[in-house]
C-alpha positions as a LaTeX table, in Angstrom:
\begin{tabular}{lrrr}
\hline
Residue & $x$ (\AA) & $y$ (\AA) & $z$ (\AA) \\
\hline
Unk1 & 75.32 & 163.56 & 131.39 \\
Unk2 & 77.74 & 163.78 & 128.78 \\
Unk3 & 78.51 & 167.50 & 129.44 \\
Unk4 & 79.31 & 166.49 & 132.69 \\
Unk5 & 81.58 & 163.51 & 132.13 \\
Unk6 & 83.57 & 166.23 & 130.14 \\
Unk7 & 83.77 & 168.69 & 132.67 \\
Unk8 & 84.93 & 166.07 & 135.15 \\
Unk9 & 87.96 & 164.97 & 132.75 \\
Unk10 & 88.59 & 168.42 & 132.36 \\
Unk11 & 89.17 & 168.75 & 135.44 \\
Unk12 & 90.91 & 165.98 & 136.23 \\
Unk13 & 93.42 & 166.84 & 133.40 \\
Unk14 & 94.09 & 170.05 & 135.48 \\
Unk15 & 94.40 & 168.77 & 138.71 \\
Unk16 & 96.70 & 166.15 & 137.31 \\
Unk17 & 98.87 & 168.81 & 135.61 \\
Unk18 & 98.60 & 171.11 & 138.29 \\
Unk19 & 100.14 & 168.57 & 140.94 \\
Unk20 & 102.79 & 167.46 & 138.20 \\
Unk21 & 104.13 & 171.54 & 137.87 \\
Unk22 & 104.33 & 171.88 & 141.79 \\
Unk23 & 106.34 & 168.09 & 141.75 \\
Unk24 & 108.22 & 169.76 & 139.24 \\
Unk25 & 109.04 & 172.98 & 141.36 \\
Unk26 & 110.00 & 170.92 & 144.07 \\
Unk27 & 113.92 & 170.60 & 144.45 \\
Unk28 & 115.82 & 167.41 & 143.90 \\
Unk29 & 117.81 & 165.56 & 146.87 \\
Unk30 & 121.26 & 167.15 & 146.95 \\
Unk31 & 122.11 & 163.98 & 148.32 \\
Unk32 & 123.46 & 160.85 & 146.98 \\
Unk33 & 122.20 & 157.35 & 148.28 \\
Unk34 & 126.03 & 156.52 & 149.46 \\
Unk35 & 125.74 & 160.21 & 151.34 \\
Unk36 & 122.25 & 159.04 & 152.42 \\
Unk37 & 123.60 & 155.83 & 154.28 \\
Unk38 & 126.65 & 157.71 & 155.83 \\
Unk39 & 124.57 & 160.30 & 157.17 \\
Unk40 & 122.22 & 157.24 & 158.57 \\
Unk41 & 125.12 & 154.88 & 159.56 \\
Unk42 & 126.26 & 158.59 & 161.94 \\
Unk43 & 122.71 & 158.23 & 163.89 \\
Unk44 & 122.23 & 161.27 & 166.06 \\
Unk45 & 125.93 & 161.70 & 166.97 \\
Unk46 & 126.74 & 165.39 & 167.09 \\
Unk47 & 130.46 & 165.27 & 165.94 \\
Unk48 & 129.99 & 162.47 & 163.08 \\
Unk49 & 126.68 & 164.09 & 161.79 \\
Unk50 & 127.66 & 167.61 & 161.28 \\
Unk51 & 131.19 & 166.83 & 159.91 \\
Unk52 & 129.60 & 164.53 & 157.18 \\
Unk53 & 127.31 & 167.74 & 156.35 \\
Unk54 & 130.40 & 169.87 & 156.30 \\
Unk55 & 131.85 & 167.20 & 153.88 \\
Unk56 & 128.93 & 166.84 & 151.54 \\
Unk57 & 128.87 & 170.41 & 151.11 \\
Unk58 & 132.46 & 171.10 & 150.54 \\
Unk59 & 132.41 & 168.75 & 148.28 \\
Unk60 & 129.55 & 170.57 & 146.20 \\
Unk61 & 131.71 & 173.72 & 146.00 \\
Unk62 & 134.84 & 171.50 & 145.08 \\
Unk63 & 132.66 & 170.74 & 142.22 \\
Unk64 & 131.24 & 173.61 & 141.17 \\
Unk65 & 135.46 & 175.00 & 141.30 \\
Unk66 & 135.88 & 172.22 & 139.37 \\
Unk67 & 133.18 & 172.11 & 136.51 \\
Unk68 & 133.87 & 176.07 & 136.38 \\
Unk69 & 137.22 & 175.33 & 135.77 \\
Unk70 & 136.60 & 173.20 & 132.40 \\
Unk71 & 136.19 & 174.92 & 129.38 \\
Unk72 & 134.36 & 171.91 & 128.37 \\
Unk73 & 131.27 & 172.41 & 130.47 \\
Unk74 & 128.40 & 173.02 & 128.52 \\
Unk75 & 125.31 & 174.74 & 130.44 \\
Unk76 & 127.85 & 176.19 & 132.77 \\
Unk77 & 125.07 & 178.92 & 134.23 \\
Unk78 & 122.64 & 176.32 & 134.73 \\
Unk79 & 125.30 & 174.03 & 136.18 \\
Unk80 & 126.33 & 176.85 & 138.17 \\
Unk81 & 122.84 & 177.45 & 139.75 \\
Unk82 & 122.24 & 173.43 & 140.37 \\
Unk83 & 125.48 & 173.18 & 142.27 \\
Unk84 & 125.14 & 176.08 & 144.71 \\
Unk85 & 120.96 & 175.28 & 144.56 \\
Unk86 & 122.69 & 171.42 & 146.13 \\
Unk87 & 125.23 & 173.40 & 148.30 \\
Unk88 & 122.37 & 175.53 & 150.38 \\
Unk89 & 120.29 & 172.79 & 150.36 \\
Unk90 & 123.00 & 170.95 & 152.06 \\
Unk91 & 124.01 & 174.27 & 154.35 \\
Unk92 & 120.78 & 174.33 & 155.63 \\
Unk93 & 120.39 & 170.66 & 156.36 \\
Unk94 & 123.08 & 171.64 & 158.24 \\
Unk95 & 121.78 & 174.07 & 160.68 \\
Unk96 & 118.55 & 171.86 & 161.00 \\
Unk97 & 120.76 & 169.53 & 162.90 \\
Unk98 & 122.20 & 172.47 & 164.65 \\
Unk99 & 118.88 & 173.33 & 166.02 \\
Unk100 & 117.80 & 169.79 & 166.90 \\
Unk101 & 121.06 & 169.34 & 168.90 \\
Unk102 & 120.35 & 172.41 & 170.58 \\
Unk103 & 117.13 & 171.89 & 171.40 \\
Unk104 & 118.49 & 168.42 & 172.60 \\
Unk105 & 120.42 & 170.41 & 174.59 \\
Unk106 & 123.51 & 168.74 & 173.45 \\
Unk107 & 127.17 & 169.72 & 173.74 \\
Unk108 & 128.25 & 170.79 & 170.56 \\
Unk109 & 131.26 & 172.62 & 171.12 \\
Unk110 & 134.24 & 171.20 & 169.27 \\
Unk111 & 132.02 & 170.12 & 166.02 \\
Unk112 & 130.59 & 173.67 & 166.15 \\
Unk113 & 134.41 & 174.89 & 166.19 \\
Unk114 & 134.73 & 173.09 & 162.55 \\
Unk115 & 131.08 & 174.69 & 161.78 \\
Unk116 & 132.46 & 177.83 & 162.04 \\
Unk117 & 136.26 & 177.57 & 160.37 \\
Unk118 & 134.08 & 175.56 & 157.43 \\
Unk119 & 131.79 & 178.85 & 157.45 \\
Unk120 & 134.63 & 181.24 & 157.05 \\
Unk121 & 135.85 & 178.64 & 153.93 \\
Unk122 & 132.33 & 178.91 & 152.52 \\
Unk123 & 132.32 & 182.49 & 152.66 \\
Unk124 & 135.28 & 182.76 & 150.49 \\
Unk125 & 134.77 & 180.72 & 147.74 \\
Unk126 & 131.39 & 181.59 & 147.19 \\
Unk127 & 132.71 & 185.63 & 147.13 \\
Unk128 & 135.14 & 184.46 & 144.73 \\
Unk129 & 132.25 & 183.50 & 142.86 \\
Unk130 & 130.53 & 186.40 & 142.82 \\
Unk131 & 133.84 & 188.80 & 142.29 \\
Unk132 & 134.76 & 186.33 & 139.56 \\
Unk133 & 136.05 & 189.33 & 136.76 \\
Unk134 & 135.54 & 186.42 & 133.31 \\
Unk135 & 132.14 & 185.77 & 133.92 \\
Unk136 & 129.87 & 187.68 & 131.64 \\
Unk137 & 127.15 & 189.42 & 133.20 \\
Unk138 & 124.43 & 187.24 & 131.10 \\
Unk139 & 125.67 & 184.03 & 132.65 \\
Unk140 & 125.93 & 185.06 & 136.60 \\
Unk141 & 122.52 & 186.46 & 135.78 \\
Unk142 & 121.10 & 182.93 & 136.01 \\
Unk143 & 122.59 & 182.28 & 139.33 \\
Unk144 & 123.03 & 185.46 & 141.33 \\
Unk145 & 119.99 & 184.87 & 143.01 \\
Unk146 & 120.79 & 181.47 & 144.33 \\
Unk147 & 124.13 & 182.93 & 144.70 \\
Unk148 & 123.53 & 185.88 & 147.15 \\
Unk149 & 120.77 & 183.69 & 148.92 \\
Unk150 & 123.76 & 181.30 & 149.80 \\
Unk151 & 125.83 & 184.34 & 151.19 \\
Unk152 & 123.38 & 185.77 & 153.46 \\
Unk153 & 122.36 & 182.18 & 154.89 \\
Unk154 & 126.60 & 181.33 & 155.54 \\
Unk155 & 126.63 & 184.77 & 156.79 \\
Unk156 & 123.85 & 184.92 & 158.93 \\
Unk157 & 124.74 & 181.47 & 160.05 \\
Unk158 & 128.22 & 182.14 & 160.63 \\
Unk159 & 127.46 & 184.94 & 163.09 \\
Unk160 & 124.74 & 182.62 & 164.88 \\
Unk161 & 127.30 & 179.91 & 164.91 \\
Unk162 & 129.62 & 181.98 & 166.95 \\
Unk163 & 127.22 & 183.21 & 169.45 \\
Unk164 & 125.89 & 179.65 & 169.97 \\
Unk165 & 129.75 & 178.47 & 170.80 \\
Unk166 & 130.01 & 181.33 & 172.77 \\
Unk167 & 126.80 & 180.79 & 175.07 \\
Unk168 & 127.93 & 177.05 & 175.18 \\
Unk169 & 131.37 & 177.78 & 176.10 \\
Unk170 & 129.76 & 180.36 & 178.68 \\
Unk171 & 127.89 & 177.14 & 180.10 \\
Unk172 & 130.68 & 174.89 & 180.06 \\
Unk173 & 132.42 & 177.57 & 181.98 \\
Unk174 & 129.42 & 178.00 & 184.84 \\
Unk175 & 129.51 & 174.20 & 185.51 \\
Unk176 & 126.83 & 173.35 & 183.21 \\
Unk177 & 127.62 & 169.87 & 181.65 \\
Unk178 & 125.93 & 168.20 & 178.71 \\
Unk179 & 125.08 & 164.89 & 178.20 \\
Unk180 & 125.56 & 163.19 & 174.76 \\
Unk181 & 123.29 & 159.94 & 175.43 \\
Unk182 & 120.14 & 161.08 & 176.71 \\
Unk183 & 120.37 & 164.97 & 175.01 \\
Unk184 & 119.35 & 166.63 & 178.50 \\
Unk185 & 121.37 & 169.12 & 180.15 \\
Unk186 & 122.94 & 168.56 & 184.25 \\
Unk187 & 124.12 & 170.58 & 186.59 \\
\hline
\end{tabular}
């Protein structure tokens, strides 16, 4: 019996470590709790929800600009990787609203106009990034991967972003009007 008391704990001990490395993997809310209650207080409201997105997320890139800038930072490639690791995490909750408005059926038009000028912005400073000429090759090492992952989901996005004001605009045009209480679509 005592064999098997042992085999049970070691077990146990595994399971309990193996749940506490995937916690571990698991990435960290890029949100504050003052960003959390904003993005609450906005409810489902097209135009107030995706500009505080666009907010929270230029404000992560202000930052990392900023904490690159210092010659104080210490960890600076970690730092790096955490920042634009918050940014995409932000991007893409982002483009989850997108969707859900969409399939709402909701006019989205003028905050998707701001979408896409804050896409262009994106685009930019994270090239700059990568283009940077003083960063040794060692330290964008630790975040080119998290790096270029943000660049193809702004570009990707970008390009989806236009053809969604496009085929909105298109509907607007044809008579096709959307309603912002109920989400449904009228003709």
């Amino acid at each position: 019996m005592t064999a098997r008391w042992f085999g049970f704990r070691v077990c146990l001990v595994v399971l309990i470590w193996a749940v506490t490395a995937s916690l571990a993997q698991r990435h960290r809310d890029p949100f504050t709790p003052a960003e959390i209650n904003e993005i609450r207080d906005a409810s489902w409201e097209p135009q107030q929800r995706l500009t505080l997105y666009l907010k929270f997320a230029r404000a992560r890139l202000v930052a990392l600009q900023q904490m690159r800038g210092d010659p104080k930072t210490k960890k600076r490639p970690q730092q790096t990787h955490d920042a634009l690791d918050d940014f995409l995490l932000i991007y893409d909750e982002l483009n989850d609203n997108i969707d859900t408005y969409v399939d709402r059926k909701n006019d989205i038009r003028k905050p998707l106009k701001l979408v896409i000028d804050a896409d262009t912005e994106f685009q930019a400073k994270l090239r700059a990034l990568k283009d940077a000429a003083d960063v040794p090759p060692e330290e964008a090492q630790k975040y080119e991967f998290v790096l270029t992952n943000a660049l193809e989901t702004i570009d990707t996005s970008a390009e989806d972003h236009r053809k969604l004001l496009a085929e909105q605009e298109e509907a607007g045009k044809h008579g096709k009007k959307y309603s912002k209480a109920s989400g449904s679509k009228s003709e």
